[in-house]
C-alpha distance (Angstrom), angle and dihedral (degrees) to the residues before:
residue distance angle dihedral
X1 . . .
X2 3.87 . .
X3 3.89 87.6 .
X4 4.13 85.9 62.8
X5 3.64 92.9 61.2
X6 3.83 99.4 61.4
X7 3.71 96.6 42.4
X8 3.54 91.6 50.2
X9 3.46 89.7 47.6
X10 3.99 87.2 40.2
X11 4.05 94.1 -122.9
X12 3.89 111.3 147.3
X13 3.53 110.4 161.5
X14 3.52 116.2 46.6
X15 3.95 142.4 -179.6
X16 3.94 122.1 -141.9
X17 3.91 114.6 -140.8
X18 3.87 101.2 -159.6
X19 3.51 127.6 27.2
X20 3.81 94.7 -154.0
X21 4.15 125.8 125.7
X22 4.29 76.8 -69.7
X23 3.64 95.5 49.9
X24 3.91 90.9 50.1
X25 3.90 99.3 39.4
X26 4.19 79.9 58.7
X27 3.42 94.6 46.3
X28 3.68 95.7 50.2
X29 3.60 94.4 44.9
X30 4.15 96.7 50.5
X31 3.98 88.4 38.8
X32 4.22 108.3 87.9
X33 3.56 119.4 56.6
X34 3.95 87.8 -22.5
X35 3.82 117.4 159.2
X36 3.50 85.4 -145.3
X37 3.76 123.7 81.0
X38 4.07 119.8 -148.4
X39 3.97 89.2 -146.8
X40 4.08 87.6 -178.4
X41 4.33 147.1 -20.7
X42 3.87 119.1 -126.7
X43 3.78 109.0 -149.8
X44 3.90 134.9 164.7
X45 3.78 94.2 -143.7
X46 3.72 111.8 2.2
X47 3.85 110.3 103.7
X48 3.73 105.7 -168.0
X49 3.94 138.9 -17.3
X50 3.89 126.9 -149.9
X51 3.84 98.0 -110.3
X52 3.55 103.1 33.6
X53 3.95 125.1 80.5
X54 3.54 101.1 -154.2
X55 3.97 143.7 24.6
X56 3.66 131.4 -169.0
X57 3.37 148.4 -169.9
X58 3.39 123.3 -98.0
X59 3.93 87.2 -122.4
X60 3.86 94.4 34.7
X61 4.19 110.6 106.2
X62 3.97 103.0 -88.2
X63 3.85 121.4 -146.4
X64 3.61 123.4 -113.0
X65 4.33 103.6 -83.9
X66 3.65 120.0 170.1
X67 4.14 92.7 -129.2
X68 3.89 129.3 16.1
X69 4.16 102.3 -149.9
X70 3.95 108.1 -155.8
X71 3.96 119.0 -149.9
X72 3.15 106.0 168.7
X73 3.97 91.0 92.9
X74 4.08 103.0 -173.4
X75 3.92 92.3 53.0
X76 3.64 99.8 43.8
X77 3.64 102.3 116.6
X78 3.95 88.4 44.9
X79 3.65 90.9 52.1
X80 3.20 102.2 49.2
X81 3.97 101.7 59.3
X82 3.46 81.3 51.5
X83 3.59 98.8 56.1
X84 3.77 85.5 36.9
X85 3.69 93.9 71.4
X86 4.00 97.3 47.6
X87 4.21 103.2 43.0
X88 3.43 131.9 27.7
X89 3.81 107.8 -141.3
X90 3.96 129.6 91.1
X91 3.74 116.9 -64.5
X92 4.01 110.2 -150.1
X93 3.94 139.5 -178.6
X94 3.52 116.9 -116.9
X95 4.13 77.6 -134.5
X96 3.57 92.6 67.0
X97 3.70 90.0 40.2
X98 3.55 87.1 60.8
X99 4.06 109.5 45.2
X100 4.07 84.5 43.3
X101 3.93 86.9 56.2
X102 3.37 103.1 39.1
């Protein structure tokens, strides 16, 4: 499972970049009796999602998170030298997410 990765990898609170069909299928999946907490989604245009308290901008100031988890797949590169400038933590594709937990 998804939830597997970020223990092992001792990541607890994450952020969600994207709030897409990806962005929810991860949120879902971490959300019951996860040991991981979704502290936050970044989004562009996405206001708010049932299930998470807050959403930022990608250029708003971003709390500290152990893990930001990219899923928007075709601008990964792009967003992460953005998100590079505003929080100092690892930025990852949901991609990699995937083949590493699979």
């Amino acid at each position: 499972s998804l939830e597997s990765f970020f223990v092992e990898n001792h990541i607890r609170k994450i952020g969600i970049y994207g709030m897409g069909m990806l962005g929810i299928h991860l949120m879902k999946d971490l959300q019951d009796g996860s040991l991981v907490e979704i502290s936050y989604g970044i989004d562009r245009s996405v206001e708010n999602v049932d299930g998470i308290s807050k959403i930022y901008k990608p250029d708003d100031f971003l709390p500290p998170v152990d893990m930001i988890v990219v899923t928007a797949i075709f601008s990964f590169d792009e967003v992460k030298e953005i998100l590079r400038e505003r929080i100092d933590c690892p930025v990852v594709s949901i991609e990699e997410i995937i083949q590493d937990a699979s």
